[in-house]
C-alpha positions as a Markdown table, in Angstrom:
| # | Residue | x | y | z |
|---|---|---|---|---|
| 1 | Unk | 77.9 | 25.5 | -67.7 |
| 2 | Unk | 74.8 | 23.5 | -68.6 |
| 3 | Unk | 72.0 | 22.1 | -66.3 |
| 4 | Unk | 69.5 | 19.2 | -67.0 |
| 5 | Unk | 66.1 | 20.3 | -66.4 |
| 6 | Unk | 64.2 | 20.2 | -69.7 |
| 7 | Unk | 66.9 | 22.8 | -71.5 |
| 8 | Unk | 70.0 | 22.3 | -73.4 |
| 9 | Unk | 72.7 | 25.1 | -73.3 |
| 10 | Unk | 74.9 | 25.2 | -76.2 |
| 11 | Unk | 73.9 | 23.0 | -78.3 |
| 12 | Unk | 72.2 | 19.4 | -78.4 |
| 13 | Unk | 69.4 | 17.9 | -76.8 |
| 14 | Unk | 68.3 | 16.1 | -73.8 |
| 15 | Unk | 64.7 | 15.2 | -73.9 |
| 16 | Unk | 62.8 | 14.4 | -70.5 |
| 17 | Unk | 59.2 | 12.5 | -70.2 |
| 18 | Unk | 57.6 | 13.5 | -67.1 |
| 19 | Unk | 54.5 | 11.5 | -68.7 |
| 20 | Unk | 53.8 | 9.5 | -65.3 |
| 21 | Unk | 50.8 | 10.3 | -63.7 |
| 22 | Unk | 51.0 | 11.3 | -60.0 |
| 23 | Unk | 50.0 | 8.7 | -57.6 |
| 24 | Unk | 46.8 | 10.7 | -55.7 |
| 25 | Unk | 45.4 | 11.9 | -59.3 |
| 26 | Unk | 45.5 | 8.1 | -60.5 |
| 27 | Unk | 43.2 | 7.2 | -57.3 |
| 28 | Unk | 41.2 | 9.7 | -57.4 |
| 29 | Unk | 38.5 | 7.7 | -58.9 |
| 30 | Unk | 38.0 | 4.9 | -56.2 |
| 31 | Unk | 38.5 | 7.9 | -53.3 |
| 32 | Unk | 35.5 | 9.6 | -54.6 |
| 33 | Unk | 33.4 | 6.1 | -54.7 |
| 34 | Unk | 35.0 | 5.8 | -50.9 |
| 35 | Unk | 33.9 | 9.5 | -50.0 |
| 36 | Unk | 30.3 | 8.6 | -51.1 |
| 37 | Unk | 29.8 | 5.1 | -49.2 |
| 38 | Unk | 31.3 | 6.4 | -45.8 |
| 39 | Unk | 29.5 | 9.6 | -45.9 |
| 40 | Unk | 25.9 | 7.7 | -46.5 |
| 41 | Unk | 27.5 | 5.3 | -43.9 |
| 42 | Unk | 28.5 | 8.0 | -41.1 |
| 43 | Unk | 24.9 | 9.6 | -41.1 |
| 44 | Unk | 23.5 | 6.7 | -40.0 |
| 45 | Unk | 25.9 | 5.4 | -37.4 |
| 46 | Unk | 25.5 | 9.0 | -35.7 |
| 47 | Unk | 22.0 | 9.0 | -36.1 |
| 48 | Unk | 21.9 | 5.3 | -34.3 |
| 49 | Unk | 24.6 | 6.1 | -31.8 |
| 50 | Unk | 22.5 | 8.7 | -30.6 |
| 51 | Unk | 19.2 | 6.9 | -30.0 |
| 52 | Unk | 20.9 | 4.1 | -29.1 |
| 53 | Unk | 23.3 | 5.9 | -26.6 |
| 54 | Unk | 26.2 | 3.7 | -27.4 |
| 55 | Unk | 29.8 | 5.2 | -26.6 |
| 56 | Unk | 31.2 | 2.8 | -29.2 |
| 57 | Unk | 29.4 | 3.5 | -31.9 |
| 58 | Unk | 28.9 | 6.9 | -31.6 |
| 59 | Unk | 33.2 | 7.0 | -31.1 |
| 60 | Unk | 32.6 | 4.8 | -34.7 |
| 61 | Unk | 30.6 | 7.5 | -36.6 |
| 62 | Unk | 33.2 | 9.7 | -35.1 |
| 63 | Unk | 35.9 | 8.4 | -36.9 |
| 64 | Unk | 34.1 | 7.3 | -39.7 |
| 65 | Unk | 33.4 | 11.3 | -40.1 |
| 66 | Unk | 36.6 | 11.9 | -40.0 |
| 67 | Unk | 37.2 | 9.3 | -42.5 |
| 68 | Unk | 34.8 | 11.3 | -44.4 |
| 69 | Unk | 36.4 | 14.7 | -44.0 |
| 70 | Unk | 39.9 | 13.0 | -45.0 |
| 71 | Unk | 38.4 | 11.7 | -47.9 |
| 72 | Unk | 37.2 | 14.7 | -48.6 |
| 73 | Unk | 40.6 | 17.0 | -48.1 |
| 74 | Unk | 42.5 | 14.3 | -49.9 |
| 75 | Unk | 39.9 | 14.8 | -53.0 |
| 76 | Unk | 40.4 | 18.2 | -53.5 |
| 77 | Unk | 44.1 | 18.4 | -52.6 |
| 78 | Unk | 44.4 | 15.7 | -55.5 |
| 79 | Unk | 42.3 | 18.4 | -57.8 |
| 80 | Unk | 44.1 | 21.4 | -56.6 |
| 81 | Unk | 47.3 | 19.8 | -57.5 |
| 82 | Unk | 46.2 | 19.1 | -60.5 |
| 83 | Unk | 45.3 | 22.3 | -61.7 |
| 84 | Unk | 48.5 | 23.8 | -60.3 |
| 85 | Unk | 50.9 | 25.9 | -63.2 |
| 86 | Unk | 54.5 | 26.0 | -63.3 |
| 87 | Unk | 54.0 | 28.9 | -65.4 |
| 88 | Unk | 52.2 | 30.8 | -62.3 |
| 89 | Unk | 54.0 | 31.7 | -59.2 |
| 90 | Unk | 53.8 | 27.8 | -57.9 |
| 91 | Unk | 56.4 | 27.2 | -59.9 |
| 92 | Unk | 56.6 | 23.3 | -58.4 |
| 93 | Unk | 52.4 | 23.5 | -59.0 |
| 94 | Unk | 50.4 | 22.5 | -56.0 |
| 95 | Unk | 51.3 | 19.1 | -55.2 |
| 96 | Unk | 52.5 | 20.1 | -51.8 |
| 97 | Unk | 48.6 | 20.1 | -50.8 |
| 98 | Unk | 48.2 | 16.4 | -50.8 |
| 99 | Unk | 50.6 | 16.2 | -48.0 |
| 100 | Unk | 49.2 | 18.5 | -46.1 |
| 101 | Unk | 45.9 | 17.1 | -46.4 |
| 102 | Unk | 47.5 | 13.7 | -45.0 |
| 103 | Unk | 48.7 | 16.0 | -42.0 |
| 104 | Unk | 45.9 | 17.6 | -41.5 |
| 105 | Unk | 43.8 | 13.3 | -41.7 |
| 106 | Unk | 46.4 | 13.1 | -38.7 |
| 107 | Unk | 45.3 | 15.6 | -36.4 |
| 108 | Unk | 41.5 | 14.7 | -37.1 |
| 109 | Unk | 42.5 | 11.2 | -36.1 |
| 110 | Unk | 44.9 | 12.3 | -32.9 |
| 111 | Unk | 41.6 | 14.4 | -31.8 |
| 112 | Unk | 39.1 | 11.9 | -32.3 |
| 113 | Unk | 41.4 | 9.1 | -30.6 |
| 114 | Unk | 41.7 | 11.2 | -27.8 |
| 115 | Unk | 37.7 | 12.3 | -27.1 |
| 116 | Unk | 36.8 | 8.7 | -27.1 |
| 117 | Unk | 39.6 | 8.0 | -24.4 |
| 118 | Unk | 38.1 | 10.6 | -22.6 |
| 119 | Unk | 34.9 | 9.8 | -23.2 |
| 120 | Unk | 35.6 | 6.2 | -22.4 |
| 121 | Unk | 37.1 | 6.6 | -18.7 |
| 122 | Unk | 34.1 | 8.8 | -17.8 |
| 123 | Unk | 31.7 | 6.5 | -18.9 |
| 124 | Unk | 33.7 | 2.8 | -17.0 |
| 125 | Unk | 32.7 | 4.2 | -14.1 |
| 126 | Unk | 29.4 | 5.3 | -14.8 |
| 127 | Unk | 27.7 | 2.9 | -17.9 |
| 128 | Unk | 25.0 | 3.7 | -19.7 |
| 129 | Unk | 22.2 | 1.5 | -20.5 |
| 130 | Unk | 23.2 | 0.2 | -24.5 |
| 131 | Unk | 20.5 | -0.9 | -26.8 |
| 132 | Unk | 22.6 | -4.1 | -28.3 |
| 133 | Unk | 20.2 | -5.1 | -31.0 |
| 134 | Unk | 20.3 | -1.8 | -33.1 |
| 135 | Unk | 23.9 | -1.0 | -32.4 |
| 136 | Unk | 25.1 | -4.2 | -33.7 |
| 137 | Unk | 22.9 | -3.9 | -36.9 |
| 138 | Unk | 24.6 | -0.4 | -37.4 |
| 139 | Unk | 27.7 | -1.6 | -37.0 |
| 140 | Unk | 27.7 | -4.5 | -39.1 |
| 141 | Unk | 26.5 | -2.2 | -42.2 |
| 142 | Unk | 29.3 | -0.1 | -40.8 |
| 143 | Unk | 31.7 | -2.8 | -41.3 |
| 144 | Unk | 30.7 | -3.5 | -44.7 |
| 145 | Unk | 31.0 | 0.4 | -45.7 |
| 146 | Unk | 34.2 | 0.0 | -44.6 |
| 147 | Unk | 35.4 | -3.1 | -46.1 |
| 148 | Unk | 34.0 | -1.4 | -49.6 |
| 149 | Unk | 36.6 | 1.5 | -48.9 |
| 150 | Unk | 39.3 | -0.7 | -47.8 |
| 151 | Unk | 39.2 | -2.4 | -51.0 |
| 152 | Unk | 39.3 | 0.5 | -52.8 |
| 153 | Unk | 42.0 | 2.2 | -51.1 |
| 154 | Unk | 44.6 | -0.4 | -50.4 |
| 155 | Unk | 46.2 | -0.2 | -54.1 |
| 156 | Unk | 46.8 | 3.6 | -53.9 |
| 157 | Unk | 47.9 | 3.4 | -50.3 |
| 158 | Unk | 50.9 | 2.0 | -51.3 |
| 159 | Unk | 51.5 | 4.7 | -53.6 |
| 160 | Unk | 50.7 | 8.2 | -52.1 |
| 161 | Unk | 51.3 | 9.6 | -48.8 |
| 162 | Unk | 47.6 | 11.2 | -49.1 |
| 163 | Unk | 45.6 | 8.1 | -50.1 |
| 164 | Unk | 47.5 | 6.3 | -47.8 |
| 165 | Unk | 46.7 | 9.1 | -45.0 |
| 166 | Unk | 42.8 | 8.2 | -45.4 |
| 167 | Unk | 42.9 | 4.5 | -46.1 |
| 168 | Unk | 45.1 | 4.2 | -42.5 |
| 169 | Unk | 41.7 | 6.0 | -41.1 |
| 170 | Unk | 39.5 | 3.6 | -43.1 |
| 171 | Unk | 41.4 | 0.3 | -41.4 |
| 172 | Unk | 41.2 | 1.7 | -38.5 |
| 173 | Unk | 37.1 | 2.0 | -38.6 |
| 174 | Unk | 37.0 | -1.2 | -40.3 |
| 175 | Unk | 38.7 | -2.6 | -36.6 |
| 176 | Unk | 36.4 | 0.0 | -34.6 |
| 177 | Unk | 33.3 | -1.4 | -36.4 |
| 178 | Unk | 34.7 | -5.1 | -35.7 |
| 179 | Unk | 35.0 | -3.7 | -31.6 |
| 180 | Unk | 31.6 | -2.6 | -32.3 |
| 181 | Unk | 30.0 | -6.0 | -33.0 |
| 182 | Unk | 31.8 | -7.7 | -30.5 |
| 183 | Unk | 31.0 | -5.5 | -27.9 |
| 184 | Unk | 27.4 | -5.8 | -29.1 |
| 185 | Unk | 27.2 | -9.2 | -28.8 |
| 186 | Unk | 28.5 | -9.7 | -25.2 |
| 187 | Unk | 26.5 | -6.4 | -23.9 |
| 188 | Unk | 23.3 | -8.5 | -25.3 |
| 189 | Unk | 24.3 | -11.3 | -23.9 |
| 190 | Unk | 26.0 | -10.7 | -20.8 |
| 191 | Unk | 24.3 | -7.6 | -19.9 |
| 192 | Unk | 28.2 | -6.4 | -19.3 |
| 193 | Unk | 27.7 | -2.1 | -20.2 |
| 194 | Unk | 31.2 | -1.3 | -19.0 |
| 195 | Unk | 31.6 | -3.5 | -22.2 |
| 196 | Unk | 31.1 | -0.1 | -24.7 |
| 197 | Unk | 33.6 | 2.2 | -23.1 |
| 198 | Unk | 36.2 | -0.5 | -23.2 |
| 199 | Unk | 36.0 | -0.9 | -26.9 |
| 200 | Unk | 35.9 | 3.3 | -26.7 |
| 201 | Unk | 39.3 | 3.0 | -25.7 |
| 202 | Unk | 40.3 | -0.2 | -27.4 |
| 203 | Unk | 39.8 | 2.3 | -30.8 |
| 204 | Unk | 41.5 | 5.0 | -29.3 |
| 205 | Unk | 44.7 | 3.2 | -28.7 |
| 206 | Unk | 44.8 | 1.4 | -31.8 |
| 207 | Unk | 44.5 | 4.9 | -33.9 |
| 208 | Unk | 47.0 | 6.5 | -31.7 |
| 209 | Unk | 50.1 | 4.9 | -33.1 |
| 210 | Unk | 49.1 | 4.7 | -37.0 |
| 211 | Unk | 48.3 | 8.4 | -36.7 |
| 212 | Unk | 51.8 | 9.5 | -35.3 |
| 213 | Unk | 53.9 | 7.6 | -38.0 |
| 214 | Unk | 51.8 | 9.4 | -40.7 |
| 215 | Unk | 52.1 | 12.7 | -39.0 |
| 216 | Unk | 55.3 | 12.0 | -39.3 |
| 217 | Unk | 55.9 | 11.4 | -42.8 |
| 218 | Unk | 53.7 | 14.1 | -43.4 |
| 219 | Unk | 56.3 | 16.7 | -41.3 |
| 220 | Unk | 59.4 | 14.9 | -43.0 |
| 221 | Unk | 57.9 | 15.8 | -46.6 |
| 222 | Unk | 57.2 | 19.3 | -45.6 |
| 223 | Unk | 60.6 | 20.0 | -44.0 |
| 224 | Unk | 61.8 | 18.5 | -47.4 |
| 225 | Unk | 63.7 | 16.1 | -45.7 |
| 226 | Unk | 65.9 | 13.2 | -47.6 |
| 227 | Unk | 63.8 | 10.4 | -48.7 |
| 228 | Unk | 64.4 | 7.8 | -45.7 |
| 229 | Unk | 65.5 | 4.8 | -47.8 |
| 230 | Unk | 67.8 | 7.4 | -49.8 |
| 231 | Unk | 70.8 | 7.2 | -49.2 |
| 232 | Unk | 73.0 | 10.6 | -50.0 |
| 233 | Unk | 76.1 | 9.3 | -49.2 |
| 234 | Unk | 75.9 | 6.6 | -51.9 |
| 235 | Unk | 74.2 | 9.0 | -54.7 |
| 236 | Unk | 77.1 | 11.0 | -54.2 |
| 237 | Unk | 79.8 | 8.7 | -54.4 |
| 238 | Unk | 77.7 | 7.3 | -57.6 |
| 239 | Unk | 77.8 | 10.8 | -59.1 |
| 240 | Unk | 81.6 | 11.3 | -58.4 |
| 241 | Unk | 81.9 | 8.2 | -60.5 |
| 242 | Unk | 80.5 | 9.2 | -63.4 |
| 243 | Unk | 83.3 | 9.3 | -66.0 |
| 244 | Unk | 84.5 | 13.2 | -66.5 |
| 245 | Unk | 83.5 | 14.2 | -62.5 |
| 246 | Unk | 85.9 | 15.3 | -60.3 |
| 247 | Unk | 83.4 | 16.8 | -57.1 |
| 248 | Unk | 80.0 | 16.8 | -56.4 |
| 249 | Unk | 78.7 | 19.4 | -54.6 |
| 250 | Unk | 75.5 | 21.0 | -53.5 |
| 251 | Unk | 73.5 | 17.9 | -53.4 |
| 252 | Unk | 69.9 | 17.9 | -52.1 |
| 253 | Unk | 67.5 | 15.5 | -52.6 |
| 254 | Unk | 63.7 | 15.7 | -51.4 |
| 255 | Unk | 60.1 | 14.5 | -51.7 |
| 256 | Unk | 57.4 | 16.8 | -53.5 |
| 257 | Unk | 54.8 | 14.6 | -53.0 |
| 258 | Unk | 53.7 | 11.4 | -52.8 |
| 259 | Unk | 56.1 | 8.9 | -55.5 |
| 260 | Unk | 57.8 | 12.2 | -56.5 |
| 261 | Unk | 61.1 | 12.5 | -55.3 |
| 262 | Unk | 63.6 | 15.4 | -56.5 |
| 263 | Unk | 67.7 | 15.7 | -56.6 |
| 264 | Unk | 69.3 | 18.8 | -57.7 |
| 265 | Unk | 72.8 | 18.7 | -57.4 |
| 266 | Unk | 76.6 | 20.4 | -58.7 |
| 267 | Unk | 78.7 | 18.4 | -60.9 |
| 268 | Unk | 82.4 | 19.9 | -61.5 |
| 269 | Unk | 84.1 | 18.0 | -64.2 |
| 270 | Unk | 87.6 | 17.9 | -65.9 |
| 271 | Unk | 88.1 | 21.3 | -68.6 |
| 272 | Unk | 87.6 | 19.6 | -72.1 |
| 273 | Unk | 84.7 | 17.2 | -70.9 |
| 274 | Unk | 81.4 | 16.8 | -72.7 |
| 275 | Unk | 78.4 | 18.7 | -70.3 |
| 276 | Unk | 75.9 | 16.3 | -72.4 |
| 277 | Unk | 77.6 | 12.9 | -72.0 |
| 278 | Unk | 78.1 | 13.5 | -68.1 |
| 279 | Unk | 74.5 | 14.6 | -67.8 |
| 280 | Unk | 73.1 | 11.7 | -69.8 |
| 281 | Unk | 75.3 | 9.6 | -67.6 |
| 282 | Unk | 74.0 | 11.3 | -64.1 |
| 283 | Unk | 70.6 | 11.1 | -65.2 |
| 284 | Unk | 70.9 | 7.5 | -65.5 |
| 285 | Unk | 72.4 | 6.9 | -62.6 |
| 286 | Unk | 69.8 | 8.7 | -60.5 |
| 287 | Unk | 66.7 | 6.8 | -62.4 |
| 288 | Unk | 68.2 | 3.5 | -63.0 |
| 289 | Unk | 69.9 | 3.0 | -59.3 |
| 290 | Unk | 67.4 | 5.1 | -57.3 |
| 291 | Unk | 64.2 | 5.4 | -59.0 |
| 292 | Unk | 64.2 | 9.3 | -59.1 |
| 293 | Unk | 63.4 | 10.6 | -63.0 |
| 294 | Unk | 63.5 | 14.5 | -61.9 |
| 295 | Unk | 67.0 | 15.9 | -61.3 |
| 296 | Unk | 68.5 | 19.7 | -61.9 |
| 297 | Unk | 72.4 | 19.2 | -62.5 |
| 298 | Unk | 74.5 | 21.9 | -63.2 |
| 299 | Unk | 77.9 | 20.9 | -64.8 |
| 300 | Unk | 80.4 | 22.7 | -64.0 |
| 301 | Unk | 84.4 | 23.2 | -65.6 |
| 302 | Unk | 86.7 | 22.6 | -62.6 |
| 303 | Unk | 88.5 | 25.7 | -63.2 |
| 304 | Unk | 84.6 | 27.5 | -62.5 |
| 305 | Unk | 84.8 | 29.6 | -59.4 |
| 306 | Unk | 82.0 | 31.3 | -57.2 |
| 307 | Unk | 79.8 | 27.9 | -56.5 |
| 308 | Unk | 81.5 | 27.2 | -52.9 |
| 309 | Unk | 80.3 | 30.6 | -51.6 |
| 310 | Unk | 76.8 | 28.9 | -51.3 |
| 311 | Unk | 76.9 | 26.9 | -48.1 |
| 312 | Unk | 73.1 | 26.1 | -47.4 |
């Protein structure tokens, strides 16, 4: 038998570049700059939401610290990862933190979101008296905090599941502090307080939604789900076709982390037929039809017995 992961058994030689760069470590650059502008950012919104009193700004430090924290999680899940061994018991390193770290963004937004809906209905029924002048001056500085992150983010957002986790939470401030300015105006000149809660809530609902589909990739990575757009009935059949195979079995395919997927997978192939050619074959099925560069097959002779007691 022979598998494809970086050894050759009996002979030959089937060389693998895993040169890439993951996805997180390549940001990790413009997170940091991120981390830095919101943080300076966040004291000062807090600081003026409290003088102030407004329910919308203070809701807008809120989830600018949590912006902060996330930023901060993602940073050193993207260094943690980094440092991870194979040759230690992580044998798959540490890459698994920068998921969890997008997990973990989504419960700090799902409890922010809900505080300022709390928050928010308490305080329609009972406004508070809003200083418009400094809260809009705060939020317009908040705005362009957040506009400096959003830039920064966006490219790596498309990329990793972590990055992505806190630039979601930086668009979503950048649309709080917009809430923010608007509401500032009309309370100024309307006189309208009832005005502040209502954009409370306006932010609350608008995170709600973003923050349950990235929970949810999160939870699909972790239970090492299929990749969604995978599909394992056609890398399969594409496997089965390879010349020499006569069953696939034991597929499984995955996500480690962000732009990482994994298929590991049985191929049982006629007696007589060369393990190297089919694996050179498989492997180029897998990266040039599905993107996916990090496969274990095991080749197997069809006359091989013992593999079908596995059934998980």
């Amino acid at each position: 038998m022979a598998d494809e992961h970086g050894h050759d058994h009996g002979g030959g030689g089937h060389a693998h570049s895993h040169a890439s760069i993951r996805s997180g470590e390549r940001h990790k650059g413009k997170l940091f700059t991120a981390f830095c502008v919101l943080a300076a950012l966040m004291l000062v919104e807090m600081v003026a939401g409290i003088v102030t009193g407004s329910l919308a700004l203070l809701s807008d430090a809120g989830h600018m610290l949590t912006d902060v924290l996330g930023l901060g999680m993602a940073l050193a899940a993207i260094q943690l990862a980094s440092r991870g061994s194979k040759r230690s018991q992580n044998t798959f390193g540490l890459y698994r933190l920068e998921i969890l770290a997008a997990l973990a963004n989504s419960v700090l937004l799902f409890g922010v979101a809900f505080y300022v809906l709390y928050e928010a209905v308490n305080r329609i029924g009972d406004p508070v008296k809003i200083d418009a002048g400094p809260v809009l001056v705060v939020a317009v500085l908040g705005l362009a905090a957040n506009l400096i992150a959003f830039a920064l983010l966006r490219e790596g957002a498309k990329e990793s599941l972590n990055v992505q986790g806190a630039y979601l939470e930086v668009l979503a401030d950048t649309l709080g502090s917009v809430g923010v300015i608007v509401g500032a105006i009309t309370i100024s000149l309307t006189g309208w307080t009832w005005v502040d809660p209502v954009v409370g809530v306006a932010i609350g609902m608008w995170i709600l939604p973003r923050t349950w589909k990235l929970g949810g990739q999160a939870v699909r990575v972790l239970v090492q789900a299929a990749p969604p757009e995978l599909d394992i009935g056609a890398v399969a059949a594409d496997l089965a076709a390879v010349t020499g195979v006569v069953d696939v079995h034991d597929l499984h395919a995955w996500t480690l982390t962000s732009d990482m997927e994994v298929v590991s997978a049985h191929l049982m192939v006629t007696t007589g037929t060369d393990a190297h050619g089919v694996l050179d074959q498989a492997r180029a099925v897998l990266a040039e039809r599905y993107g996916i560069d990090h496969a274990t097959l095991q080749v197997e002779p069809e006359d091989h017995r013992g593999c079908d007691d596995v059934n998980w």
